[in-house]
Backbone bond lengths (Angstrom), bond angles and torsions (degrees), N, CA, C in turn:
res aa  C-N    CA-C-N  psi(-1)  N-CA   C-N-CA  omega(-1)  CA-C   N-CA-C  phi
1 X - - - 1.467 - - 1.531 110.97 -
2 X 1.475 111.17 -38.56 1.475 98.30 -166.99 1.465 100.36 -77.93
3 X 1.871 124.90 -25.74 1.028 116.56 -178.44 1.517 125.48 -59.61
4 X 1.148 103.51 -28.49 1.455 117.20 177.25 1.651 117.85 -68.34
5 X 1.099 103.64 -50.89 2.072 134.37 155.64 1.980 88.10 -19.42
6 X 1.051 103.36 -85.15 1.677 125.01 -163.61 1.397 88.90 -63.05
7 X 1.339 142.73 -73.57 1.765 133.77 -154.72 1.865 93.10 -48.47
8 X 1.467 103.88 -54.96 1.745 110.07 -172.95 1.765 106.35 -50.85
9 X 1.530 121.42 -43.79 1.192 97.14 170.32 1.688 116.39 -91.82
10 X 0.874 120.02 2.85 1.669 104.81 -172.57 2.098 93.67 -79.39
11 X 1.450 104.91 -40.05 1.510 111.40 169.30 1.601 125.08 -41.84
12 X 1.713 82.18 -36.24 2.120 86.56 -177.13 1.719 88.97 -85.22
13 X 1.352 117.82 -55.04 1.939 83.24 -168.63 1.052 122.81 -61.07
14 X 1.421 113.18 -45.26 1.478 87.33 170.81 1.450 138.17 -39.03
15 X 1.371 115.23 -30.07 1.514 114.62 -167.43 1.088 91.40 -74.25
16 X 1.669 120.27 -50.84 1.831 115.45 -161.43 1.229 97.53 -54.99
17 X 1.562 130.94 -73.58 1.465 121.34 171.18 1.163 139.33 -20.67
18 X 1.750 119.78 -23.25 1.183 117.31 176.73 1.625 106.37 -97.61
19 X 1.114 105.97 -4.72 1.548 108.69 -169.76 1.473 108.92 -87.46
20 X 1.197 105.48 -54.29 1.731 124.74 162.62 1.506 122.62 -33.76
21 X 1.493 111.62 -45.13 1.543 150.63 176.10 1.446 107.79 -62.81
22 X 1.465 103.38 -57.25 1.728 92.22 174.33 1.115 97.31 -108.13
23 X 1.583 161.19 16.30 1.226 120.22 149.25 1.553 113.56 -65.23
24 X 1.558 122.51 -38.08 1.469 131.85 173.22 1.446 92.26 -58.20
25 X 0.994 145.31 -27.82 1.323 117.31 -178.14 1.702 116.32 -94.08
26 X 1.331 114.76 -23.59 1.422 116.90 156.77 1.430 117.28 -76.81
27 X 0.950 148.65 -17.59 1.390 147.86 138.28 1.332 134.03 -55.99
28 X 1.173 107.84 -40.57 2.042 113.26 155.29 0.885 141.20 -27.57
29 X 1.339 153.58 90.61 1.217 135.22 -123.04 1.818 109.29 178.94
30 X 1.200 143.65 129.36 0.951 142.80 -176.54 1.965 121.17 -104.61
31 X 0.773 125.12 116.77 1.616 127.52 169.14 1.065 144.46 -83.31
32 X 1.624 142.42 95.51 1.242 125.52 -142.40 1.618 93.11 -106.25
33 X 1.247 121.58 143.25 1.486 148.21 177.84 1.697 93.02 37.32
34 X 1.450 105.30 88.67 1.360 113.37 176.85 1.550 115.18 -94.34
35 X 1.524 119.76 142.63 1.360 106.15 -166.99 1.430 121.26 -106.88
36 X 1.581 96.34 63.83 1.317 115.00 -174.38 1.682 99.60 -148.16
37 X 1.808 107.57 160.20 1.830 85.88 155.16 1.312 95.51 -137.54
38 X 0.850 110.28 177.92 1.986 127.42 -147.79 1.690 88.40 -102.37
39 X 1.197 118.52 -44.02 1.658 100.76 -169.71 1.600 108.32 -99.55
40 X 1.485 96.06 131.23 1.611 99.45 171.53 1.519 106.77 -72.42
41 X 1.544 107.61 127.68 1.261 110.42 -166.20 2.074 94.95 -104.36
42 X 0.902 105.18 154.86 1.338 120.76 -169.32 1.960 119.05 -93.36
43 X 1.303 97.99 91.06 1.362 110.14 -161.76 1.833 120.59 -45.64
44 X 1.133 99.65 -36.45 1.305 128.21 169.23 1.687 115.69 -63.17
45 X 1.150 149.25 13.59 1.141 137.76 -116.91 2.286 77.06 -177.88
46 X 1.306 97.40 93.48 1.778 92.71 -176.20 1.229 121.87 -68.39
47 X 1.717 118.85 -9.31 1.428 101.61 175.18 1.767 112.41 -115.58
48 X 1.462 115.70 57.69 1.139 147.40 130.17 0.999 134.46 -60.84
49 X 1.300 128.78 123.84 1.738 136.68 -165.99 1.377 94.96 -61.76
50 X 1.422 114.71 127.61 1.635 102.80 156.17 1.814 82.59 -148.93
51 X 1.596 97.66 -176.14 1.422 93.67 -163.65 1.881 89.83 -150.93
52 X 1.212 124.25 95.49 1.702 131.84 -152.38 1.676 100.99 174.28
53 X 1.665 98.01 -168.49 1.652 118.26 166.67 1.204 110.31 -125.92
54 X 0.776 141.52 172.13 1.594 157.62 53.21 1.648 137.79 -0.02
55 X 1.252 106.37 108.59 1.471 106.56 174.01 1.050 102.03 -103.22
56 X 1.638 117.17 137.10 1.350 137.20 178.93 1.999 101.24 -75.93
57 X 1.266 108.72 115.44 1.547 105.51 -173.39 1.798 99.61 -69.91
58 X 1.318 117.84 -51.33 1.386 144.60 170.47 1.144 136.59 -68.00
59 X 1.314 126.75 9.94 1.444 132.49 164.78 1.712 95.41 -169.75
60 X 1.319 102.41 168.50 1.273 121.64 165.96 2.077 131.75 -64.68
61 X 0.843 96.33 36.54 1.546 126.58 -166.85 1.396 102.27 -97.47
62 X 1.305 122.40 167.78 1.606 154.77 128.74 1.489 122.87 -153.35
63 X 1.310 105.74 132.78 1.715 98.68 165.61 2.228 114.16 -100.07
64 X 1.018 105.77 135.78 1.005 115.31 168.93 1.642 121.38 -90.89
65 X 0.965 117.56 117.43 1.771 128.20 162.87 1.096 126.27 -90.41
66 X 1.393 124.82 110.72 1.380 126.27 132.90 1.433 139.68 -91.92
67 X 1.066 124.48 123.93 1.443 138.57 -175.11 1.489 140.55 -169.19
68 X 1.043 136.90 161.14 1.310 132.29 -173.94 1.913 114.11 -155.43
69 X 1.376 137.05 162.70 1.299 112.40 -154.73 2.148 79.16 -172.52
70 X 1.429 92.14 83.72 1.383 100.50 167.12 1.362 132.63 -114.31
71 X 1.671 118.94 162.03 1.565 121.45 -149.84 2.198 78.39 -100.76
72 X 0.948 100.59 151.78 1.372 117.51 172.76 1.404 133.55 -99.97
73 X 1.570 95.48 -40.77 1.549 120.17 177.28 1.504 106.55 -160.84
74 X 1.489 82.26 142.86 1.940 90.53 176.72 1.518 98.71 -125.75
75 X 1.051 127.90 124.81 1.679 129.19 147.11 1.629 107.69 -108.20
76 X 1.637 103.76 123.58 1.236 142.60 -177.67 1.677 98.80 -76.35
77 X 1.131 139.96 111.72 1.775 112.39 169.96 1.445 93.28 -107.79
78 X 1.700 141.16 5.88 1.473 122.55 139.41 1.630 101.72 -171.90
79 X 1.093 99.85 -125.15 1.699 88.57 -172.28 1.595 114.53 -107.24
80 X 1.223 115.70 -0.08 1.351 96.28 145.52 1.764 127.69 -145.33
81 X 1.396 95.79 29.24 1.822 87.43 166.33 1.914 104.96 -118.72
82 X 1.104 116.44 130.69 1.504 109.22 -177.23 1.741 102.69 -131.46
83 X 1.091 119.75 130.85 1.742 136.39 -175.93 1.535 105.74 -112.22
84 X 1.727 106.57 119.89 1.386 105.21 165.07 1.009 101.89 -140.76
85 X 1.719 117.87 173.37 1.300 162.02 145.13 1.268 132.74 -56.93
86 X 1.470 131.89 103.02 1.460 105.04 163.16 1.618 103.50 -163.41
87 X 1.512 109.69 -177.11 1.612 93.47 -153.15 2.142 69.66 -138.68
88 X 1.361 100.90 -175.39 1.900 110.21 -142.31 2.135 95.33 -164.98
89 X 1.234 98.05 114.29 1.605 95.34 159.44 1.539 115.52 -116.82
90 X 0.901 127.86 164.06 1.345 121.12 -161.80 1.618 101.87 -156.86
91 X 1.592 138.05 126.88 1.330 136.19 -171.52 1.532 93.94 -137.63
92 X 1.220 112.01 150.34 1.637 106.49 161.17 1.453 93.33 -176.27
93 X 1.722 95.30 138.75 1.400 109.90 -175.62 1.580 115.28 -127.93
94 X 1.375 105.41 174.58 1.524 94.19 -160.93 1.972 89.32 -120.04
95 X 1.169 135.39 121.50 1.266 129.00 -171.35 1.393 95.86 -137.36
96 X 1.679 112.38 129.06 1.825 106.80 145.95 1.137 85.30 -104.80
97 X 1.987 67.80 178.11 1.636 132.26 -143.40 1.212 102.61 -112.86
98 X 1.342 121.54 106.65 1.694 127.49 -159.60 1.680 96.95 -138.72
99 X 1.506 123.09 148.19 1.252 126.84 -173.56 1.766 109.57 -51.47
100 X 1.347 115.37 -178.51 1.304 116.42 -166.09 1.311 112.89 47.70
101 X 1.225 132.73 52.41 1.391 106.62 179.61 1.588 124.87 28.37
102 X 1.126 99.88 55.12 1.844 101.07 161.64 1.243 103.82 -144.65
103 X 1.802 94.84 125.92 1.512 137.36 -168.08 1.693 97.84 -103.81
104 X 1.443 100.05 60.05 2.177 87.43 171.26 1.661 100.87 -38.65
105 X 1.309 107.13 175.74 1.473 121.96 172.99 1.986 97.62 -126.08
106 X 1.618 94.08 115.33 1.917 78.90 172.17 1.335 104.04 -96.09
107 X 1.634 125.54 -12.37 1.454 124.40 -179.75 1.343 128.47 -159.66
108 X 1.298 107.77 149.40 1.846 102.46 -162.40 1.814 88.42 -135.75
109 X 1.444 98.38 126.90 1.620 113.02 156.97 1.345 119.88 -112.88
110 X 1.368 116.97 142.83 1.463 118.67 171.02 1.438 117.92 -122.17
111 X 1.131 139.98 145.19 1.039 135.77 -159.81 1.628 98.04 -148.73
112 X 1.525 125.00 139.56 1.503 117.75 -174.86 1.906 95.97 -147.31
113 X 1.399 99.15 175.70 1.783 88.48 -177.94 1.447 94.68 160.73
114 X 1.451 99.58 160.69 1.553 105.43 165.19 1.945 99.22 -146.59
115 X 1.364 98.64 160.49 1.111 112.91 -178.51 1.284 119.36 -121.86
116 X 1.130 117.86 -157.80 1.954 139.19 -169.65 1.614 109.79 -165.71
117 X 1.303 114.49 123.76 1.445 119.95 -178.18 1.394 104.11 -119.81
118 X 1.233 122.46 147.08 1.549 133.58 135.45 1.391 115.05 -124.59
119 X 1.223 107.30 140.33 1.569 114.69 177.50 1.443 94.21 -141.80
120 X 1.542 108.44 124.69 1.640 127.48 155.03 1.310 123.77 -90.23
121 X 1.215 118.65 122.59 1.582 122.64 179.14 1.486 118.67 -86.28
122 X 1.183 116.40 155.45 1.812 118.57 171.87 1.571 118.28 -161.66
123 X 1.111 92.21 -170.55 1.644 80.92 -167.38 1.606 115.44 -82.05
124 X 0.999 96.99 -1.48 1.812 105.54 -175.81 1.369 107.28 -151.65
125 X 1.183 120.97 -23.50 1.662 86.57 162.70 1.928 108.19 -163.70
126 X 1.321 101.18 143.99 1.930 93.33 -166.92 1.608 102.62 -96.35
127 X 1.394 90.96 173.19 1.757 102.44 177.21 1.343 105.24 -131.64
128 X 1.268 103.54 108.45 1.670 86.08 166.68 1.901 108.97 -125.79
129 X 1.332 101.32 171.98 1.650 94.95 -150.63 1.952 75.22 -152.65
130 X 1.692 96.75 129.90 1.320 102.60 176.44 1.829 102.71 -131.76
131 X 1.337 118.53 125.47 1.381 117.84 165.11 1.495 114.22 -97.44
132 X 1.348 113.86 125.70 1.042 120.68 172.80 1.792 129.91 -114.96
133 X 1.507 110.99 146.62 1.472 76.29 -173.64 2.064 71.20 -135.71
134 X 1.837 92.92 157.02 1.615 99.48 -159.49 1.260 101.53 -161.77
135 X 1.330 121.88 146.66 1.542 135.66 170.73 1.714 104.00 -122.55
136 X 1.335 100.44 152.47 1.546 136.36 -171.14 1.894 109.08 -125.54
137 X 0.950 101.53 116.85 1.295 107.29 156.67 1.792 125.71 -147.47
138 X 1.538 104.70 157.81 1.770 95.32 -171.17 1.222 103.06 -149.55
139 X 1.537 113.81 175.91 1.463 113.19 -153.21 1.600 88.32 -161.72
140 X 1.831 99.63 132.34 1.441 100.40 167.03 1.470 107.49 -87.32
141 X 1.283 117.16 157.48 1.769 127.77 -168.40 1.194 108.42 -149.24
142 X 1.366 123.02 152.66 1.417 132.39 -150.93 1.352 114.93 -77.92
143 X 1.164 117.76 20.50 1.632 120.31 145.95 1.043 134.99 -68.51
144 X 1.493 98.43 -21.30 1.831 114.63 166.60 1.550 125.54 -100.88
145 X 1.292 102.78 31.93 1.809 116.56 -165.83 1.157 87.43 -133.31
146 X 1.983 114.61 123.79 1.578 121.46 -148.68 2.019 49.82 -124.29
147 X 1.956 105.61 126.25 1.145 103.93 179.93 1.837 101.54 -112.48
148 X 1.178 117.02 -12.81 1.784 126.49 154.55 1.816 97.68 -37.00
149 X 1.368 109.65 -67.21 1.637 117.77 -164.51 1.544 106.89 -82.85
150 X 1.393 101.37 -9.45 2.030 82.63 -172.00 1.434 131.59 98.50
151 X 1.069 112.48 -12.70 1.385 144.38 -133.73 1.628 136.15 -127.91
152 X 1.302 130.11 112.12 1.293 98.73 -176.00 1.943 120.36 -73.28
153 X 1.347 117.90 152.14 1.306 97.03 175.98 1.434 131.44 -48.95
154 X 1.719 126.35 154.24 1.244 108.50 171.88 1.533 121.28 64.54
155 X 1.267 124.56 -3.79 1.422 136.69 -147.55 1.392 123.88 41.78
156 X 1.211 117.05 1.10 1.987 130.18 171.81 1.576 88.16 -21.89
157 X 1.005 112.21 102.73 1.592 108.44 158.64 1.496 121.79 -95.20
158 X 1.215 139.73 153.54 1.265 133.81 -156.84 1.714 101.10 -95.00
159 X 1.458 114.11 148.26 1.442 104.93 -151.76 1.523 84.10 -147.91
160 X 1.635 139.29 170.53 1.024 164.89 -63.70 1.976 89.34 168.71
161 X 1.786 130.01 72.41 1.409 104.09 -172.31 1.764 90.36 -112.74
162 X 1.409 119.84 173.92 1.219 113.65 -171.03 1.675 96.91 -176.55
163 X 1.410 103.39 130.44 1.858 89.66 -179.66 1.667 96.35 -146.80
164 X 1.472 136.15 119.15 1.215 135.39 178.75 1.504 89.60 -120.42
165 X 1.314 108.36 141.99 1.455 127.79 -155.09 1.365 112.56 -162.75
166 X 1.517 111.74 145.81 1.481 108.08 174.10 2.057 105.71 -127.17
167 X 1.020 94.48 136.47 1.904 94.67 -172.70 1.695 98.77 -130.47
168 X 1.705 89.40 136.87 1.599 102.85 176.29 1.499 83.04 -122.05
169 X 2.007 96.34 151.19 1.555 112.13 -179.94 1.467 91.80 -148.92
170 X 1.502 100.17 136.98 1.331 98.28 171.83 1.474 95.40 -137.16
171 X 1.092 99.31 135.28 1.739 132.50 -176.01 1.547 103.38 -88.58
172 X 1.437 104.41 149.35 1.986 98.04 174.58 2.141 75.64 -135.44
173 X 1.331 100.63 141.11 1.906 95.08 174.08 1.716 94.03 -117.13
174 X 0.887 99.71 139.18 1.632 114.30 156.61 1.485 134.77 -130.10
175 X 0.855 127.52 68.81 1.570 131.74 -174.86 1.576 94.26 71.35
176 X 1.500 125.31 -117.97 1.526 104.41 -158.01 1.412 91.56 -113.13
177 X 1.223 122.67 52.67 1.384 122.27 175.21 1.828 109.53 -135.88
178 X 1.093 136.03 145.48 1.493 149.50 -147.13 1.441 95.05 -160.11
179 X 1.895 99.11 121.33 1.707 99.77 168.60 1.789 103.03 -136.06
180 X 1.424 89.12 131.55 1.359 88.02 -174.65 1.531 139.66 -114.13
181 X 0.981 146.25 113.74 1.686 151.54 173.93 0.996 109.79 -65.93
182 X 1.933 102.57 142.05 2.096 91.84 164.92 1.548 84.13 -147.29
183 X 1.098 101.27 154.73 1.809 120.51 147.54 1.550 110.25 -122.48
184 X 1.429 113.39 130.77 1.735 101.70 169.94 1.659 85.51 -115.63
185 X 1.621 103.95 -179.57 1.387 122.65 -163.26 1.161 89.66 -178.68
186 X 2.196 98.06 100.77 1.216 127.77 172.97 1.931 103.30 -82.62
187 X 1.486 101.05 106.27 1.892 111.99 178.49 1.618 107.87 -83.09
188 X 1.202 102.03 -22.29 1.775 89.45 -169.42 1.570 81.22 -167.22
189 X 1.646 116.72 141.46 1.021 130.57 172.50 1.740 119.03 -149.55
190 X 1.229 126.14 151.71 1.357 128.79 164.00 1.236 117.79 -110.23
191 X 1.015 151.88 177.77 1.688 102.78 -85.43 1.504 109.44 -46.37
192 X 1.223 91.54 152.32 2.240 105.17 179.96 1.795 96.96 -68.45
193 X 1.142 105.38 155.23 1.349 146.62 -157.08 1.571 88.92 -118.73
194 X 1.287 119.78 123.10 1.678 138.36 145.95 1.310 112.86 -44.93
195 X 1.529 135.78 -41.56 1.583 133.41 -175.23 1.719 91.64 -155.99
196 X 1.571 110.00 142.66 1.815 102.51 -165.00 1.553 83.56 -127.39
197 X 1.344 119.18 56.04 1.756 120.61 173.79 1.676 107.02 -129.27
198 X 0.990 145.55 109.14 1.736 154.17 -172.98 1.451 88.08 -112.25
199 X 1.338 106.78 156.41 1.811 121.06 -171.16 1.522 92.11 -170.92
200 X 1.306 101.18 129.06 1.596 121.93 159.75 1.017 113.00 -155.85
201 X 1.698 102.23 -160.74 1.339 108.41 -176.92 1.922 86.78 -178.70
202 X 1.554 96.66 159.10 1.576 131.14 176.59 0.827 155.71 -159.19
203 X 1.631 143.62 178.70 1.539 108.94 -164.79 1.625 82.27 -149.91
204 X 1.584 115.08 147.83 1.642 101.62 163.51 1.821 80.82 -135.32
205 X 1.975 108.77 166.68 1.465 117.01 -169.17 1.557 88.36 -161.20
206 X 1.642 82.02 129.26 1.534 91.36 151.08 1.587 127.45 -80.42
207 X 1.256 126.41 126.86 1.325 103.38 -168.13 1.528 117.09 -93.63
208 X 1.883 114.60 -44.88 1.419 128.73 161.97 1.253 108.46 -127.74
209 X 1.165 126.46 150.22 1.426 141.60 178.89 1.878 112.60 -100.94
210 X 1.001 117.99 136.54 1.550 116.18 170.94 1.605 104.86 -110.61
211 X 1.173 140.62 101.42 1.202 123.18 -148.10 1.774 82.77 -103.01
212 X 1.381 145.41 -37.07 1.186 143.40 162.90 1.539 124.39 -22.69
213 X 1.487 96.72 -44.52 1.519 101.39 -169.84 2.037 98.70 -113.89
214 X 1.413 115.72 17.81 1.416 105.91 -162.38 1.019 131.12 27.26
215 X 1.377 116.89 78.01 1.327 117.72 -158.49 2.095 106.84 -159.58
216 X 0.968 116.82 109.24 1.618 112.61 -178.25 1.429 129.97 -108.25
217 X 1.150 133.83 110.10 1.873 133.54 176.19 1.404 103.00 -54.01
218 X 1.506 105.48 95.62 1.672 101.83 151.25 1.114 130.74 -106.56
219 X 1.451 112.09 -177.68 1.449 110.46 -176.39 1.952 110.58 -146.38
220 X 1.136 114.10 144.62 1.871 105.26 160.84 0.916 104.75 -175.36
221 X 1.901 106.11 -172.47 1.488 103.64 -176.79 1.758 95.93 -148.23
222 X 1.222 124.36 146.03 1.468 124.18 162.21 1.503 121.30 -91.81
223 X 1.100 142.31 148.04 1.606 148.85 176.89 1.104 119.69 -147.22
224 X 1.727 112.25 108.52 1.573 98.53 -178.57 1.744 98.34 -133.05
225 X 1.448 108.56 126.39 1.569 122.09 -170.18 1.852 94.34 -95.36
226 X 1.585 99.81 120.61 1.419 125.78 -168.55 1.773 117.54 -103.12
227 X 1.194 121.98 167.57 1.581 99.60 166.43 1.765 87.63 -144.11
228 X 0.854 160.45 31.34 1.552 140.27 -108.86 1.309 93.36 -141.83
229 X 1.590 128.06 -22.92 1.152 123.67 171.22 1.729 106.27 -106.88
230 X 0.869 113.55 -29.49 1.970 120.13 -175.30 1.625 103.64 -120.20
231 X 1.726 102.69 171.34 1.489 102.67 155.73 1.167 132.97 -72.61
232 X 1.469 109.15 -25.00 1.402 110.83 176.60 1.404 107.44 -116.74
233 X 1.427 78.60 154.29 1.866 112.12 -176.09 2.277 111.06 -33.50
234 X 1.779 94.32 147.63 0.925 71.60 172.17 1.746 95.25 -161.30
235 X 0.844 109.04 170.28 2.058 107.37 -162.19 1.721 96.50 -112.21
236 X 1.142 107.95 144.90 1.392 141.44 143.64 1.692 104.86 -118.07
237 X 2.117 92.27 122.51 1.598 98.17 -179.50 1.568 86.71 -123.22
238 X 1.004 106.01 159.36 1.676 129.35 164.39 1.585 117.84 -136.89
239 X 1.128 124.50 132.39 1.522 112.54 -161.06 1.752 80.50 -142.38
240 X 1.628 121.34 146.10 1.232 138.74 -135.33 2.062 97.28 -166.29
241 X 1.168 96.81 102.15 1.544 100.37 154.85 1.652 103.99 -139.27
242 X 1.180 92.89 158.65 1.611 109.89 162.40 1.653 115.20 140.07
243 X 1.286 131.88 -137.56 1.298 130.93 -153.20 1.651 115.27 -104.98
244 X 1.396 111.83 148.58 1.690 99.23 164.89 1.771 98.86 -140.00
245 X 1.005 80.63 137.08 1.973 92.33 177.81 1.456 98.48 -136.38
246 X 1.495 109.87 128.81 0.713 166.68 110.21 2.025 109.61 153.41
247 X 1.226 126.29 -124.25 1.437 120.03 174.17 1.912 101.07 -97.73
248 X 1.573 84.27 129.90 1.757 96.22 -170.34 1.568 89.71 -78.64
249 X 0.854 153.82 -10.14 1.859 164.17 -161.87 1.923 94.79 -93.30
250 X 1.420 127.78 -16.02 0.918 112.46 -177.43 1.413 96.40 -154.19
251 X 1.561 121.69 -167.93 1.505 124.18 -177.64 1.759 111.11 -45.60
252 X 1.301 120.90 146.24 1.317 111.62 176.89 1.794 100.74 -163.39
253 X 1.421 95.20 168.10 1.377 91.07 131.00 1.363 149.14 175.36
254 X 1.468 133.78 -161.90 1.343 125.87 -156.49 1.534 126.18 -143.80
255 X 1.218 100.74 144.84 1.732 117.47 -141.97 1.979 81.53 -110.48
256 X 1.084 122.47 128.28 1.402 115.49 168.61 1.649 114.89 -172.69
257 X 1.313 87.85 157.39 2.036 99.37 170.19 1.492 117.73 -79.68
258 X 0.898 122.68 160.42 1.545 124.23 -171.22 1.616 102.48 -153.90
259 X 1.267 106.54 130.71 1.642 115.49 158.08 1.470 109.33 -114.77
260 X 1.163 123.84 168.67 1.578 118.57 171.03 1.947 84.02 -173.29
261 X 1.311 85.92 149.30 1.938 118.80 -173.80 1.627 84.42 -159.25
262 X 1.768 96.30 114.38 1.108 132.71 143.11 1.147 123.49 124.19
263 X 1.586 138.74 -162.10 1.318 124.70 -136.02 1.737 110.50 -59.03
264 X 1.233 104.87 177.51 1.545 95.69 159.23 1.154 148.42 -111.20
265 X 1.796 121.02 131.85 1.457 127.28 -165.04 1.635 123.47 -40.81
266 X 1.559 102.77 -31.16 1.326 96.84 -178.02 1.848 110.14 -89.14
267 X 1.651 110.47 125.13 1.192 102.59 174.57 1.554 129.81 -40.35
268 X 1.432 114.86 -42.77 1.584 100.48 -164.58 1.496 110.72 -73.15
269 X 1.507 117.82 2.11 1.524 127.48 176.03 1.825 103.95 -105.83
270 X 1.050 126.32 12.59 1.330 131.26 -164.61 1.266 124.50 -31.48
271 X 1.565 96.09 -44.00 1.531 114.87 -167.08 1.546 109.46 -105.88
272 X 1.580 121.14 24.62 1.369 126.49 158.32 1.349 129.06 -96.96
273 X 1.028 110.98 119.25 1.290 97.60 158.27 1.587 151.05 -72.98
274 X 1.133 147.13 159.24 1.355 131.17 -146.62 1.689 101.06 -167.33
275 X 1.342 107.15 152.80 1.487 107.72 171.22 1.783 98.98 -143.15
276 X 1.123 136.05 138.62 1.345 119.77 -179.68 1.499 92.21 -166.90
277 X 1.339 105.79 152.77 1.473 129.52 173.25 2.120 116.55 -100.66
278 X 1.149 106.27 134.65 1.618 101.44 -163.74 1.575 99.15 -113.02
279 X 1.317 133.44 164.90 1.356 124.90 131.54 1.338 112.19 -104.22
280 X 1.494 124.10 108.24 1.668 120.02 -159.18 1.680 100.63 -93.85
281 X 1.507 124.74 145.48 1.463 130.88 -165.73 1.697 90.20 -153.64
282 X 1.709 108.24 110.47 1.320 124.17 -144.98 0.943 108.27 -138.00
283 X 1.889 139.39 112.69 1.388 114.27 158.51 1.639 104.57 -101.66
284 X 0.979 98.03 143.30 2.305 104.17 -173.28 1.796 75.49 -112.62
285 X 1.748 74.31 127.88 1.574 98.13 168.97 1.974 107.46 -121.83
């Protein structure tokens, strides 16, 4: 009897095992330039592809963005671990707002990169984890050349900036809520960096959905604790509410308020600090 006991189950695992075995293997499957990307990227978070402006609420400013940040390839190995590919350009400039419609430019950053995703799915809550590795560079431009005086403004002289970097993020998803981790790891920089380690973390939420008008109330915030100018620690926050129309899972886009306290995004201002309020108008590609 008991022998029989044991043949009856060694018969069932195997089957479950074989069943398990080829459904992952009928589900396996690879995607080339899929028009989606696997990691929810964190809107709040400024060196994110978006492709829009910014209105400076507080000075006579706007920065303009161009950018875009696509998956290349996805291989599925079953139904819930999926690995992709994809590469990210990123531009943003710093322009006032002067009569006649003329937008001088005092600064232009570029930023380029490709990454690696995995995201695991479950029944309650996903992980996805993106490594990225990315360079920064910026350039002062004749928006900042007071040409009455000769002069650049402020004396900002135009300088030599350069940042190659590698960043891990790991995402936790929960229904319409996203929490996020980062470490970056500054490898080579111009000018050198005092400590080349950045650490944060964030959260973005849907709060209500209008599914009539495709349209969703979100909300988040970015935080990244720095050391790069001092010994001790120091925060860049960005805090992010307002609108998303159409599906945030693919091209869209988004109408929102913005605060941000702390250093500044554009390299050739690196070592300023800044606090400013935005109205951000965004398409994420």
């Amino acid at each position: 009897m008991k022998e029989k006991f044991l043949f009856l189950v060694l018969i069932f695992s195997v089957e479950a095992y074989s069943q398990i075995y080829l459904s992952n293997r009928i589900y396996s499957k690879t995607i080339l330039f899929p028009d989606y990307r696997i990691f929810p990227s964190n809107f709040s978070d400024p060196m994110e592809a978006k492709t829009g402006t910014q209105f400076f609420l507080d000075s006579k400013s706007l920065e303009l963005n161009i950018g875009a940040s696509r998956d290349l390839i996805h291989h599925q190995f079953n139904w819930t671990n999926t690995l992709g590919f994809g590469v990210e350009f990123f531009n943003w400039s710093l322009l006032n707002r002067e009569k006649q419609f003329r937008f001088p430019v005092r600064a232009v950053d570029y930023f380029f990169g490709g990454y690696f995703v995995f995201y695991h799915k479950s029944r309650k809550l996903d992980w996805a984890n993106r490594f990225r590795v990315s360079h920064i560079s910026t350039h002062l431009v004749d928006g900042s050349f007071d040409k009455s005086q000769n002069q650049w403004i402020n004396n900002q002289q135009p300088f030599t900036y350069s940042r190659e970097f590698v960043q891990w993020t790991s995402a936790f998803v929960y229904r319409n809520i996203n929490l996020y981790f980062d470490v970056i790891y500054l490898f080579h920089s111009i000018p050198e960096w005092k400590y080349n380690t950045i650490t944060g973390f964030g959260t973005e939420a849907i709060i209500i959905g209008f599914p009539e008008l495709h349209t969703k109330l979100f909300t988040g915030f970015d935080l990244k604790f720095q050391r790069l100018q001092s010994d001790k620690f120091e925060a860049n926050k960005n805090f992010s509410a307002g609108f998303i129309i159409g599906n945030e899972n693919t091209s869209h886009l988004r109408l929102a308020y913005q605060y941000y306290n702390g250093y500044n995004i554009n390299g050739q201002f690196y070592s300023e600090k800044f606090q400013q309020s935005f109205i951000n108008l965004s398409i994420v590609i």
